[in-house]
N, C-alpha and C positions, 0 to 999 in steps of 0.2 A: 550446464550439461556435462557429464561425464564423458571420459574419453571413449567407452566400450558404446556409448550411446551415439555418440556423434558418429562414430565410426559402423554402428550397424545404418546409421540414415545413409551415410555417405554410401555403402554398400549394395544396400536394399535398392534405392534411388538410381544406382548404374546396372543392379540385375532385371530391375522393374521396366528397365529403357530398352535392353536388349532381347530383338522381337526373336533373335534367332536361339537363345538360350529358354524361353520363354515358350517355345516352341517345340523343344526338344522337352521339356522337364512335362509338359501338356499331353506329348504322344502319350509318353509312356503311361502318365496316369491313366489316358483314355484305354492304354489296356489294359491296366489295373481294373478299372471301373468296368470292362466288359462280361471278367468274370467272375469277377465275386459274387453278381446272382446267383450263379450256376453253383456256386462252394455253400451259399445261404440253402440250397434246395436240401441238406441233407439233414438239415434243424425241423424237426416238426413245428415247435415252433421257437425262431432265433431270437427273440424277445424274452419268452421264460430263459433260453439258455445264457443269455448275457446276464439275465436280473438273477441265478444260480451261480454263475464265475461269481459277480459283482461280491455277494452274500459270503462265498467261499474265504477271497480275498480279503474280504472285512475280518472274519472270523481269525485270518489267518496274521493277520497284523496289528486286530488287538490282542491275538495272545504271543506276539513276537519272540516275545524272552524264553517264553517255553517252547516253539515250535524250535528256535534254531541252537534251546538245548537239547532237546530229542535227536534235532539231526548230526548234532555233533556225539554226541553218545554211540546214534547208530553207526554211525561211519566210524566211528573210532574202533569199533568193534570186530569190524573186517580189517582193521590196518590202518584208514585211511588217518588222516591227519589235520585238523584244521587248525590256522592263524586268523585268529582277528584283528584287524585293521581298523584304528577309528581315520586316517588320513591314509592322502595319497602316498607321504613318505612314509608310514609305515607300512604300507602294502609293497610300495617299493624296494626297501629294506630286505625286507621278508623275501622279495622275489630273487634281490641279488646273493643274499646269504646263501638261501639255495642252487643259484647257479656259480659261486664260486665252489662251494663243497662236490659241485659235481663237476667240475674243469670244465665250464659250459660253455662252446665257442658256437655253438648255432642251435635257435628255436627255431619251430615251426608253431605258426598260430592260424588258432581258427577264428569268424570272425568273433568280435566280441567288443561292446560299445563300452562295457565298462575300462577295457585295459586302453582305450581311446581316452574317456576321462582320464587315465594316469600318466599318457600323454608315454606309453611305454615302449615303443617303439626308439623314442628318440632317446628313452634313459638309456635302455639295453647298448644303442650304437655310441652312447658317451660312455658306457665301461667294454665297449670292444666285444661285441656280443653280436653276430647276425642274429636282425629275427625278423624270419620269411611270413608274409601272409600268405596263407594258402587258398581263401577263399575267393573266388574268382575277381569278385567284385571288390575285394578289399586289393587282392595281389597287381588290378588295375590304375587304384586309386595310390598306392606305397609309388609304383612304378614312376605316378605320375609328380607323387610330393605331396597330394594331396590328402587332406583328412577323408575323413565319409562323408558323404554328401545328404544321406538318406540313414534313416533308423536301419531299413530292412534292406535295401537296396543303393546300395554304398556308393555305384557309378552310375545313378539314374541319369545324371545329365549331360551323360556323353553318348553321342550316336554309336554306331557301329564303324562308319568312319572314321570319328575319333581316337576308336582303339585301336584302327585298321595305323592311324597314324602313329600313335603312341609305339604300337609294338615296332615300327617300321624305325621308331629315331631310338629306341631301348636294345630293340634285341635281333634289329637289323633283319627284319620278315619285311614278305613283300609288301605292298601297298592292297595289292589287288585281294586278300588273304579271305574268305567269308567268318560271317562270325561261329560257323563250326569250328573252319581250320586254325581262327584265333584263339577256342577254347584247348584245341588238338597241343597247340603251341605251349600253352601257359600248363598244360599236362605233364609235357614233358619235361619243361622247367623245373617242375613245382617234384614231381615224384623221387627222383633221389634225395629230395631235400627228407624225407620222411626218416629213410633209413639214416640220414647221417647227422640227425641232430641227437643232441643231446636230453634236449627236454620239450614235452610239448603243452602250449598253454589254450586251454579254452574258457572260453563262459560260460553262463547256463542259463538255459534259459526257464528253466523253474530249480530250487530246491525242494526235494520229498522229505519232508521229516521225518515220519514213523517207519521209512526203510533209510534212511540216512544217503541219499542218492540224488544227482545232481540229472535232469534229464536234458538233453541237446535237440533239437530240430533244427535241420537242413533238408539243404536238396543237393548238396555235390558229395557228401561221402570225407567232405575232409577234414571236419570235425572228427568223427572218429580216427582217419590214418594218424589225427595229431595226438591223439591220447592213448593210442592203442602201439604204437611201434615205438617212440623214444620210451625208453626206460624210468623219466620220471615225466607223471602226469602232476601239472599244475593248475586247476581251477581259481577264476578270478570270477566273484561274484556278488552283485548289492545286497544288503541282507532282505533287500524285500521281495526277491524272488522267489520267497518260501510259499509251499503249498501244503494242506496238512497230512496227504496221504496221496498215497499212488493210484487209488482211484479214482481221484480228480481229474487225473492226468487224459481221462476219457471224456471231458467235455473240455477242458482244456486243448489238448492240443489240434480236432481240428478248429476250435475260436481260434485261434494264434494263427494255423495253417488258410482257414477262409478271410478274416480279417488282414493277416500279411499280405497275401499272394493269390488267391480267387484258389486254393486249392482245397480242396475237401480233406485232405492230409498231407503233410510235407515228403519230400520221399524218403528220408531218413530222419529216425527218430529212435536215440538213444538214449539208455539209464545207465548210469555207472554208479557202484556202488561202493567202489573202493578198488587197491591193485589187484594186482593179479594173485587167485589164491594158489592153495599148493599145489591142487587138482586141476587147477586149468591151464593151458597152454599159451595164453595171450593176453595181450596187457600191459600194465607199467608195472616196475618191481616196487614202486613208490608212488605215491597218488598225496596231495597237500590243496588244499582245500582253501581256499584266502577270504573269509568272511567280512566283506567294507563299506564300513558306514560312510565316511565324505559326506556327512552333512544329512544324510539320511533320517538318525534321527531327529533333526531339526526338522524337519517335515512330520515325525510324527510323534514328535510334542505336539503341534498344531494341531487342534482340534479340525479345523476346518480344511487344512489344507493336509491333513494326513489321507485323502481320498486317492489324493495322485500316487500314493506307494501302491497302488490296485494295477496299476499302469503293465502291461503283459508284452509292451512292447511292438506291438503288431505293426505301429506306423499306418493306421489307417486314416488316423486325425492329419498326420502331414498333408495326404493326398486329398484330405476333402474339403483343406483347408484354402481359401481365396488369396491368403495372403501368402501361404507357403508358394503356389503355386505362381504366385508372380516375381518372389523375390530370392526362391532355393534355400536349398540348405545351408549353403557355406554363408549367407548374410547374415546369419544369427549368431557366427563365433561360437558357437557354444557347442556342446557335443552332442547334445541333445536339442533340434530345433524344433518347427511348427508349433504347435498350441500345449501340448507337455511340456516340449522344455521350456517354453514360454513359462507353464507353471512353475515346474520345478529349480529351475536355475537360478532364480532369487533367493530361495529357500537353502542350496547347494553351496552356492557363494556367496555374496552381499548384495543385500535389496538392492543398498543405494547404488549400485555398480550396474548392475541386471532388471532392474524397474520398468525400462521402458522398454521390454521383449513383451511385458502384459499390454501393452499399448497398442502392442501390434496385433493388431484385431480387429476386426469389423462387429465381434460378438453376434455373428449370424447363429451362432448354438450350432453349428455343421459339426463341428468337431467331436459334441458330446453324443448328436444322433446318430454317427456312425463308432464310436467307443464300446471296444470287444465287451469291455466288462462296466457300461455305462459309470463311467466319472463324469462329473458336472463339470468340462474344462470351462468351458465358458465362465461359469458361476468364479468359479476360482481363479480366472484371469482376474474377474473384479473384485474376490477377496484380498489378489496381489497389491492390486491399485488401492484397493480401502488401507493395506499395511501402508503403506509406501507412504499415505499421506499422513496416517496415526503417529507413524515414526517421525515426521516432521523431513521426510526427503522431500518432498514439493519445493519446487521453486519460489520463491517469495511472488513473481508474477503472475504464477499458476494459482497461487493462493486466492493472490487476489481478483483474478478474473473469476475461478467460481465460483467466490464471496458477494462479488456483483450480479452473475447469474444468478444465482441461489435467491437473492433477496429480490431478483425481477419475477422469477417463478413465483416466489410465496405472497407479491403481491401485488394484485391484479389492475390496481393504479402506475405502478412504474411500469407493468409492462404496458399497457396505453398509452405509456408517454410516446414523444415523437414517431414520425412516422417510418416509411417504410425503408427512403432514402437515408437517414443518419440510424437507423437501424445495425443496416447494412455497409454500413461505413465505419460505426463503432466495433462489431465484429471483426469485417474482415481487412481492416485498415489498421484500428488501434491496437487489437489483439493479434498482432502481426503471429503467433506462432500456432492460430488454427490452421491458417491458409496456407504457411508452410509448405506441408503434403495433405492438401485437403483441398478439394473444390469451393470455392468461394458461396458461404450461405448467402441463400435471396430469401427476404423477409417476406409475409404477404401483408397487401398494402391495409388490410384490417384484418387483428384480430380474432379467433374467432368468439371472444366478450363480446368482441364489437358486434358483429356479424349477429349473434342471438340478441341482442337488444333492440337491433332495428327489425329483425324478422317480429319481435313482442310489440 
């Protein structure tokens, strides 16, 4: 067993125990789940609209190389500037070169899960850099130390209490504060930081390629302060965020806004095309564009597994997922958890390292029935597993126990053999690592060969 593996059981196994964490990560879904009917009502019908994303996304990632040369063309156009990145340290690189040319002592960021992959929060504060998260839910979680917890919703598994506590040992508020007055708080923290940074970085959460524009969805407004008041705007984004045209962006973004958040539309939602021109009043004087593979195309080399670059990010698979929901985000180390990054993570880093995030599954299909843009996650957890074993990662015990299953199935004499008691003993006694984290199987006392041959 791998150290990332042993260490997601150990993890999972103490979030799994905890009623009271379990609890808290449960409400909140149960509000999630109350209205996104109500975001669904605005779909004539939301089944052709997911099977039109799905088709869009396909289109837009088998012609990769040329969507995200259109959008570099168009955005070059206006000024803007794009750096390709095939790793984290080149993206890195790229970030710090540009914040030394501008004497850069403080960001403001918005959220954004890819600069979480680059893990850039903690580079910036190793070359002496503040950099503020501004979005509510990330500016909770930096506060706390902690990563994101959640795709969409960064602090789902802390109550209101929680923050009530947090801001009381950080920024020395009361205890008693509501979660208005603890937004009122983190306001006015967070707002000189706009004017007095030097650069401001966001994600995207699509690229337009035939307008060369990167477009943002939120709901706090600070996504834009971050790109709009420092002087240099920095975009950090995976190249599979590309979409082929701006009018996609209308069945697009309420899927992302209904699927996220039960909202029929997010309440802000912007396109940037590049800086600021010579006729407009507002903006960055400099806009840089960070285009980053990290293993990206390694997913779509794969034929099979290049479905998950469709992925829009909505995080609806977390929430409808059995096993997210008992064991959180942070169990999965990864930046990306639930049943996506379960897919994708192998593919990002090293099977042999990340193999058993596909394991963590019950394979109930929940994850692909509720997927904005229908990916077969399910399917592709067991394409992960079918690699993992091609590749020769299996354990030699693993090997061999499904080597003896396999040959029990295919033949309908050894499974006859003994009964129901050494059945049940060879499984769950000699194959010590089903039972594990598995309920102990109970055989039945015949067959059912057996059972149809007496009934003849």
């Amino acid at each position: 067993m791998t150290d990332t593996a042993a260490s997601f059981i150990a993890k999972s196994t103490m979030k799994a125990g905890d009623m009271e964490h379990r609890r808290k990560i449960n409400f909140n879904i149960g509000k999630y789940n109350a209205v996104v009917p109500l975001g669904k009502q605005q779909f004539g019908d939301v089944g052709l609209a997911r099977e039109r994303a799905k088709n869009i996304k396909w289109k837009a990632i088998e012609t990769l190389d040329k969507q995200l040369e259109d959008f570099e063309a168009a955005l070059t156009k206006h000024g803007g500037k794009v750096i390709w990145a095939e790793d984290t340290k080149q993206a890195l690189d790229a970030i710090l070169e540009i914040c030394k040319e501008k004497n850069c002592k403080t960001i403001v960021k918005s959220k954004s899960m890819v600069t979480e992959e680059l893990k850039l929060n903690d580079f910036l504060e190793e070359n002496n850099i503040e950099s503020v998260e501004t979005d509510l839910g990330e500016y909770i979680q930096q506060l706390d130390g902690e990563p994101p917890y959640h795709i969409v919703t960064p602090a789902m598994h802390k109550s209101k209490e929680d923050v009530a506590q947090l801001f009381h040992e950080k920024l020395n508020t009361s205890l008693t504060l509501t979660p208005e007055e603890l937004t009122l708080v983190a306001r006015e923290k967070l707002r000189g930081k706009y004017t007095e940074a030097e650069i401001g970085i966001t994600g995207a959460n699509f690229i337009i390629a035939d307008i060369g524009g990167i477009a943002v969805t939120e709901n706090e407004g600070n996504a834009r302060l971050s790109c709009a008041f420092p002087k240099t705007h920095i975009v950090i984004t995976g190249i599979e965020k590309v979409i082929p045209s701006i009018t996609d962006l209308s069945l697009f973004w309420p899927l992302l806004a209904t699927y996220g958040t039960g909202q029929q539309l997010t309440v802000y939602n912007t396109i940037v095309t590049g800086p600021k021109q010579p006729n407009e009043n507002d903006g960055p004087e400099e806009m840089y564009v960070i285009l980053l593979d990290n293993g990206r195309t390694n997913i779509l080399a794969n034929v099979k597994s290049r479905e998950s670059l469709y992925c829009i990010r909505c995080g609806a698979c977390l929430n409808a997922c059995p096993v997210y929901k008992n064991i959180g985000g942070h169990s999965y180390e990864t930046t990306y958890s639930g049943p996506i990054g379960a897919v994708i993570t192998p593919h990002l880093k090293k099977l042999d390292d990340w193999k058993h995030l596909s394991y963590a599954s019950s394979l109930c299909g929940n994850c692909t029935e509720v997927c904005a843009v229908k990916i077969n996650l399910h399917e592709l957890l067991l394409e992960n597993r079918h690699e993992a074993v091609e590749e020769g990662d299996a354990s030699w015990g693993e090997k061999i126990a499904w080597k003896v299953w396999k040959q029990s199935s295919l033949h309908r004499k050894m499974m006859n053999m003994g009964n129901r008691k050494i059945k049940n003993w060879m499984v769950n006694k000699v194959f010590k690592g089903w039972t594990a984290h598995r309920a102990n199987l109970d055989f039945s006392a015949k067959t059912f060969n057996e059972l149809w041959k007496e009934k003849q």
